[in-house]
N, C-alpha and C positions, 0 to 999 in steps of 0.2 A: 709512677708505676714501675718505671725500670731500677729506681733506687728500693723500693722497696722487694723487688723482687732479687737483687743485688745480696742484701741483707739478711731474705730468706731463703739463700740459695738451697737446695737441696740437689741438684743433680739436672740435666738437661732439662726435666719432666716440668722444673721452675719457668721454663720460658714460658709454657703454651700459655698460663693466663698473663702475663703481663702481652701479651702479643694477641692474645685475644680481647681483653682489656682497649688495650690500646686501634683497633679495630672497631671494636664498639664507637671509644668515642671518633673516629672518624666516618662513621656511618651514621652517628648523632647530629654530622656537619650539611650532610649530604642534604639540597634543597630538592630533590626527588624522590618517594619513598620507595621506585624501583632500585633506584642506586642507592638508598640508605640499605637496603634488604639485601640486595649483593654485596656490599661491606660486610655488613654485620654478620651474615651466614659462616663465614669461615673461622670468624672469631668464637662464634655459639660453637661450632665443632671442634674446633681446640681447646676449648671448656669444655665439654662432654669429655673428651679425652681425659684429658687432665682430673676431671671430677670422678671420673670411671677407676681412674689409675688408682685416686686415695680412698678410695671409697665413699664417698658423698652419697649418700642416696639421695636423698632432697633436691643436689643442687645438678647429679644426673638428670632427674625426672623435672625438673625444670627446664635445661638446657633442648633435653628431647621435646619438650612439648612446642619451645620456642621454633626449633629445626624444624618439626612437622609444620607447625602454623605458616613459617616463609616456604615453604614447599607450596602445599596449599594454595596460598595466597599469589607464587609467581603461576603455578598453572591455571588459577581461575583467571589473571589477568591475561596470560597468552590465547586464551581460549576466548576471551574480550576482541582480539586484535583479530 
């Protein structure tokens, strides 16, 4: 991911998906899916960013639906506790 992101440098705006990327798969590690969903949320908002900036619509509206669903999902499980 960071070679590749390397190669297609464009400007700062290149880091957010190798570092969201990269977040992903360590929240793919996580043997909790509370701590997989706290991983991986920061990484889905650095992609929404990023997706926003180039204009992605697909991969905005994606990103947004994933962000709302761990929203969602942490408040119905506190609401459990």
């Amino acid at each position: 991911m960071l070679i590749s992101s390397a190669l297609s440098w464009n400007g700062i705006i290149s880091l957010l998906p190798a570092i969201g990327s990269t977040l992903g798969v360590i929240g793919y590690w996580c043997n909790k899916p509370e701590n997989m969903r706290r991983v991986i949320f920061p990484g889905l908002v650095l992609w929404l960013i990023y997706c926003i900036s180039v204009g992605s619509v697909p991969s905005t509206i994606n990103n947004a639906i994933s962000i709302i669903s761990i929203i969602i999902t942490e408040i119905r499980c506190r609401k459990k506790l």
